[in-house]
Short mmCIF file of the C-alpha atoms (twelve columns), coordinates in Angstrom:
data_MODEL
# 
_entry.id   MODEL 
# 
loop_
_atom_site.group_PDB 
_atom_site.id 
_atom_site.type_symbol 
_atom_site.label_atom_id 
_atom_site.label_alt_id 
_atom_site.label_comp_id 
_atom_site.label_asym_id 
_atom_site.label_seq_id 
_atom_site.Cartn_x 
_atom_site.Cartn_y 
_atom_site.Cartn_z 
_atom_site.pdbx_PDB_model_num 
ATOM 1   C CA . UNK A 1   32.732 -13.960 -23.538 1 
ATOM 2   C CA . UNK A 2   33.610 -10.954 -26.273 1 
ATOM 3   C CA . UNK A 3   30.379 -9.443  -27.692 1 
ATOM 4   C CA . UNK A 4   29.709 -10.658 -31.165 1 
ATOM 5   C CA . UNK A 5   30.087 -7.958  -33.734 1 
ATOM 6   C CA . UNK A 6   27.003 -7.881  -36.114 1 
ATOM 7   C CA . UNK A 7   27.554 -6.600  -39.330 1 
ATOM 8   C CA . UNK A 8   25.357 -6.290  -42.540 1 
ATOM 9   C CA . UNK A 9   25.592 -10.090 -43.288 1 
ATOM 10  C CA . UNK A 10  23.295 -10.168 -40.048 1 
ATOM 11  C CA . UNK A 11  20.333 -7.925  -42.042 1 
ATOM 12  C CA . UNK A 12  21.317 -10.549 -44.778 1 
ATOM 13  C CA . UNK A 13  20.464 -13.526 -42.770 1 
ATOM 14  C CA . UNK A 14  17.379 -11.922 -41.256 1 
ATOM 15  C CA . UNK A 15  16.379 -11.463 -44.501 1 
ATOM 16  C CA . UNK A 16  16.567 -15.209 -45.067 1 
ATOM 17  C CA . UNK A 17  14.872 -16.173 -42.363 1 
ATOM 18  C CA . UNK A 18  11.787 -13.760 -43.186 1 
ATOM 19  C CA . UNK A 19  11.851 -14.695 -46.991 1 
ATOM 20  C CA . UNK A 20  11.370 -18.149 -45.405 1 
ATOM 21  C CA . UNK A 21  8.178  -17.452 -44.032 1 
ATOM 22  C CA . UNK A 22  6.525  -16.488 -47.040 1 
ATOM 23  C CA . UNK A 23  3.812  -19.126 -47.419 1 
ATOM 24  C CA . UNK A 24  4.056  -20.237 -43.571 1 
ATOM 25  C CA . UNK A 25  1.320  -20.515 -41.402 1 
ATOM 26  C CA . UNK A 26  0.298  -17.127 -40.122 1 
ATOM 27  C CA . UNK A 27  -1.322 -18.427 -36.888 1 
ATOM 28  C CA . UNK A 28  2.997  -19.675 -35.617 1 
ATOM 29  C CA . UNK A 29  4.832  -17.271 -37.865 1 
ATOM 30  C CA . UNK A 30  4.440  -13.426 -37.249 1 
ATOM 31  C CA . UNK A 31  6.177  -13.127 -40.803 1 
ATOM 32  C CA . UNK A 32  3.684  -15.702 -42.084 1 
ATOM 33  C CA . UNK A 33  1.130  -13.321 -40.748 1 
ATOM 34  C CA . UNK A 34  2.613  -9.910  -42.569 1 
ATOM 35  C CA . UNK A 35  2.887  -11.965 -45.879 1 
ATOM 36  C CA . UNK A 36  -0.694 -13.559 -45.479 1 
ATOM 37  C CA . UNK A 37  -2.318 -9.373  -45.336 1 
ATOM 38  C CA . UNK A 38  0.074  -8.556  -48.598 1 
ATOM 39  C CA . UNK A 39  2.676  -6.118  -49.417 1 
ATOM 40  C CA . UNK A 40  0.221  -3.173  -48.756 1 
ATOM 41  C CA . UNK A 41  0.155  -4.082  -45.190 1 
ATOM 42  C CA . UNK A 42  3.702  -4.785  -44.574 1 
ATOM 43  C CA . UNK A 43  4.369  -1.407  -46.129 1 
ATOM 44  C CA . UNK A 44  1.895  0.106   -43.661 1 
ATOM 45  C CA . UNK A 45  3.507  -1.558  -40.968 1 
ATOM 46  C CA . UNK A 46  7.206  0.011   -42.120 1 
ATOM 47  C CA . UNK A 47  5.536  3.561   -41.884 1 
ATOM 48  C CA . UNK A 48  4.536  2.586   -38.359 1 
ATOM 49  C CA . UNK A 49  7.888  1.744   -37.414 1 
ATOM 50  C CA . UNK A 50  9.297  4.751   -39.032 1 
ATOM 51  C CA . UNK A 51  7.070  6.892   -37.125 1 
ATOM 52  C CA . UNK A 52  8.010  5.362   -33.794 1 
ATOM 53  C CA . UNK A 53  11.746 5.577   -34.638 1 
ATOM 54  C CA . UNK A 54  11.332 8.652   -35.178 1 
ATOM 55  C CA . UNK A 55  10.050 9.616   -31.987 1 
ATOM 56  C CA . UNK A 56  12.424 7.425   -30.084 1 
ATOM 57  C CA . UNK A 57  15.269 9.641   -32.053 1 
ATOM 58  C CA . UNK A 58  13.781 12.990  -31.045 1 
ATOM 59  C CA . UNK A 59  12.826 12.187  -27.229 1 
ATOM 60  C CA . UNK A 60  13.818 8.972   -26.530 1 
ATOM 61  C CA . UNK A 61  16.936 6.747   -24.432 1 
ATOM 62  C CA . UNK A 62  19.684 5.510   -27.282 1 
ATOM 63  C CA . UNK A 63  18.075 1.910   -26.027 1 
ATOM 64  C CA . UNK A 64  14.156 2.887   -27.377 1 
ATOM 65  C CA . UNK A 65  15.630 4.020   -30.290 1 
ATOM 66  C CA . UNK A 66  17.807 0.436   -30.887 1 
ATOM 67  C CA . UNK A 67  14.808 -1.413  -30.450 1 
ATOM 68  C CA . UNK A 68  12.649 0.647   -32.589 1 
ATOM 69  C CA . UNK A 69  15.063 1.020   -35.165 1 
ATOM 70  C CA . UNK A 70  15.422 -3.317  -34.986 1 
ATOM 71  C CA . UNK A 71  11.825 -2.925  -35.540 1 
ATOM 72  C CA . UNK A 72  11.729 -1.089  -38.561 1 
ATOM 73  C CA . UNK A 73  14.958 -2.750  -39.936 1 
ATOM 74  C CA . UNK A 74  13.085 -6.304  -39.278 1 
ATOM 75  C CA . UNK A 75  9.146  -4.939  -41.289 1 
ATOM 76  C CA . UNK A 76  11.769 -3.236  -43.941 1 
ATOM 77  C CA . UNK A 77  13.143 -6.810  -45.071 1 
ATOM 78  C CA . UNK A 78  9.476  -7.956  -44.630 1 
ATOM 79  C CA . UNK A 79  8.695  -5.428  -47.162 1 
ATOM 80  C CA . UNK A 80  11.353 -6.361  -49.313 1 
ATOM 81  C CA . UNK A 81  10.675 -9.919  -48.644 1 
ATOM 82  C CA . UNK A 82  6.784  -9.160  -49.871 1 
ATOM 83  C CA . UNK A 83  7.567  -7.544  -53.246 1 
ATOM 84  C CA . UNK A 84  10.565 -10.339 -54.152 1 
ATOM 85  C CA . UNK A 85  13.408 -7.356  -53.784 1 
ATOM 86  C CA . UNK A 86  16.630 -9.076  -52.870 1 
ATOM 87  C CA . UNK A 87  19.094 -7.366  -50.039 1 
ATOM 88  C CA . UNK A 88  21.491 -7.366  -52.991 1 
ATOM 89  C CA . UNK A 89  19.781 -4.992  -55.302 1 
ATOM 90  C CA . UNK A 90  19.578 -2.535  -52.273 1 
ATOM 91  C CA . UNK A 91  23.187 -3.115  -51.575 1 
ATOM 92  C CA . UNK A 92  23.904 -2.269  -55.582 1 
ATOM 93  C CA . UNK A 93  22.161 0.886   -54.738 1 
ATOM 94  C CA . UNK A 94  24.007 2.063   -51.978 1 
ATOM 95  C CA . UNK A 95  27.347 1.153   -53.749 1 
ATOM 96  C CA . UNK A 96  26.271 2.817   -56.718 1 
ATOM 97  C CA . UNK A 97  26.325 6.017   -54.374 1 
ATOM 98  C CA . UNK A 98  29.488 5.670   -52.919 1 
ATOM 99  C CA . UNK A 99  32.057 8.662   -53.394 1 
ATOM 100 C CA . UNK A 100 28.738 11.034  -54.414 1 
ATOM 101 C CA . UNK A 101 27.663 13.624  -52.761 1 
ATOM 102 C CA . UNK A 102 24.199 13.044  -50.852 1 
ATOM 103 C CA . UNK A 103 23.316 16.848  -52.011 1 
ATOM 104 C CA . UNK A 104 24.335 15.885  -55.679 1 
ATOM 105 C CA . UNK A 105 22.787 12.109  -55.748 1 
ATOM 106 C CA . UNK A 106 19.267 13.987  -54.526 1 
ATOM 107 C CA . UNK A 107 19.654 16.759  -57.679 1 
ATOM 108 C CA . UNK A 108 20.437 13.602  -60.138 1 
ATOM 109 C CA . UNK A 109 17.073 11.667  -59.057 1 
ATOM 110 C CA . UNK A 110 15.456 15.423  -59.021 1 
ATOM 111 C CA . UNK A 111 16.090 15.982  -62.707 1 
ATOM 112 C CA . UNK A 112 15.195 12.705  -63.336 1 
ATOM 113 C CA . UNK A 113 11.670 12.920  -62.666 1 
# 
C-alpha cells in the first residue's frame, strides 16, 4: 500500500476536528478538556510543547522530534481553536511573506512597534 502523503489540508482538518470539540464534554474529549481550562491554558500547554520540541531538536532521534513536533502542531490549532483564529488567517500570513526576506520581514514588524 503507497504511504499517504499528508499535506497542509491535513493541519486543516485537524483543525476541524479540534474546533469541534469546543463545548464537548471534557471528561471523553481531551480537546473538550483544553477548551473547558480557557485559552490561557491551552497557550500554556503550546509553550510546553515548544519546550519539549525543542529539546527533542537539540538531543533527540528525528522520531522524538516528529512526535513532539505533532504535539505542538495539535495544542497550536487548540490555541487557535480557543481564541476563534481560523487556519486561513494564518495561511494569509504566511502568503503575505512569500518572496520577502525573513531578515527584512523581522526589520518591517521591528519598526513597526
Amino acid at each position: 500500500m503507497a504511504k499517504e502523503r499528508l499535506t497542509g489540508a491535513t493541519l486543516d482538518a485537524l483543525y476541524q476536528v479540534i474546533d469541534s470539540r469546543r463545548g464537548g464534554d471534557p471528561t471523553t474529549s481531551y480537546s473538550a478538556k483544553l477548551f473547558s481550562r480557557g485559552p490561557a491554558k491551552v497557550a500554556q500547554k503550546v509553550g510546553e510543547e515548544a519546550t519539549e520540541a525543542v529539546i527533542a531538536g537539540i538531543s533527540g532521534s528525528n522520531k522524538e522530534l516528529a512526535e513532539e513536533s505533532a504535539d505542538l502542531l495539535y495544542h497550536l490549532l487548540a490555541l487557535w481553536a480557543a481564541r476563534g483564529l481560523e487556519p486561513e488567517a494564518v495561511w494569509q500570513a504566511l502568503a503575505a511573506r512569500r518572496g520577502t526576506s525573513g531578515l527584512a520581514e523581522k526589520m518591517g514588524r521591528a519598526r513597526k512597534k
